[in-house]
C-alpha positions in Angstrom: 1.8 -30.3 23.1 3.5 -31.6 26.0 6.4 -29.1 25.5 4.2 -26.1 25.1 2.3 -27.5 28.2 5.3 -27.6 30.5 6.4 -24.2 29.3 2.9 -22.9 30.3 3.5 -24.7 33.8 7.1 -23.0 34.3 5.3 -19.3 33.4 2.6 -20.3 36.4 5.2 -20.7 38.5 6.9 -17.6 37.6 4.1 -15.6 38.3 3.5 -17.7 41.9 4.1 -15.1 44.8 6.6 -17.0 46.1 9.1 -16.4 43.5 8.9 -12.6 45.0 9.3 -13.7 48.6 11.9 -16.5 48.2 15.4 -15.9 46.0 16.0 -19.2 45.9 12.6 -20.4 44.5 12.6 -17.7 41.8 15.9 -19.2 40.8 15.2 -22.5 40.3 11.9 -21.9 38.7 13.8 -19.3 36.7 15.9 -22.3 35.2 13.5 -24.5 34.9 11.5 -22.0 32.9 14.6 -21.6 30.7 14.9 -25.1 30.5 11.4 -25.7 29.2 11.5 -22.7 26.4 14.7 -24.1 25.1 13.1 -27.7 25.2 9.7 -26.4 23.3 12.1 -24.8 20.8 14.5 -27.7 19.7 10.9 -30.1 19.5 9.6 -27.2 17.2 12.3 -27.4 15.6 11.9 -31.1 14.8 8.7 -31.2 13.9 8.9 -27.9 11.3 11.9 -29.5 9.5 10.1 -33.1 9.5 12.7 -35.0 11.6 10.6 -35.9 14.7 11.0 -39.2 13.4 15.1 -39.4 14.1 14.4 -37.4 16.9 12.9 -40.3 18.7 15.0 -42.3 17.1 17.9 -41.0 19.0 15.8 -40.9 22.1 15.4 -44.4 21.6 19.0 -44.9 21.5 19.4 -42.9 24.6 17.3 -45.1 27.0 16.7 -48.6 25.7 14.6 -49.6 28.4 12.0 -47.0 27.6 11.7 -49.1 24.3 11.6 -52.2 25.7 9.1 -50.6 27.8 6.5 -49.9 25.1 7.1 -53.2 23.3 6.2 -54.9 26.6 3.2 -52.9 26.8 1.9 -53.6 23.3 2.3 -57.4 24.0 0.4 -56.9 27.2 -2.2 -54.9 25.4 -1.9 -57.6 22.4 -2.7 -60.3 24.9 -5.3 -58.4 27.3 -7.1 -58.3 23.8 -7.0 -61.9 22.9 -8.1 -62.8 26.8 -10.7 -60.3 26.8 -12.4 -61.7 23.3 -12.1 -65.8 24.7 -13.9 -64.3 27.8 -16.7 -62.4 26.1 -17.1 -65.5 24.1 -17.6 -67.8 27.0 -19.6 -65.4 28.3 -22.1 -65.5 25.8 -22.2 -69.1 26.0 -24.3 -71.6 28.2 -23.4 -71.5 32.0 -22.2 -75.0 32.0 -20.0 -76.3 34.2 -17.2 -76.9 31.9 -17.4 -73.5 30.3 -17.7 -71.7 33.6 -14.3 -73.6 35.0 -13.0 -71.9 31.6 -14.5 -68.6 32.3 -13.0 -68.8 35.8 -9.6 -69.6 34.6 
């Protein structure tokens, strides 16, 4: 979906009045356009033949730190959960003063 969305983007921009007044523009976007059909094509690709899967795999292997990036993010999630649940809990609970210093914290 996000392929097929950027290659509906480059077309807009094809069609933008600009490309007919500036070379330069229609060039670039020109690329970019053939740069998005091509991309839309090879994740196509992946997904008719059932190899998404090693697909990311290999992006995976291309930049680590994107990886490291979502597993950070799950255990923030993971932990934004558990906080959330103690909070509701203390919540429900009688305003004391003990279990508002918790509900503070």
């Amino acid at each position: 979906a996000m392929s097929k969305s950027a290659v509906k983007i480059s077309s807009d921009l094809l069609s933008n009045p600009l490309c007919e007044q500036e070379p330069s523009f229609l060039e670039m976007v020109t690329a970019l356009d053939t740069a998005m059909k091509r991309m839309d094509s090879f994740n196509q690709e992946k997904v008719e033949n059932g190899s998404a899967g090693s697909a990311m795999e290999s992006f995976s292997s291309v930049f680590p730190s994107l990886n490291m990036a979502v597993k950070r993010r799950e255990q923030t999630l993971q932990d934004y959960k558990r906080l959330q649940s103690k909070v509701e809990k203390y919540e429900e609970k009688e305003r004391t003063g003990p279990v508002l210093a918790k509900l503070h914290q």
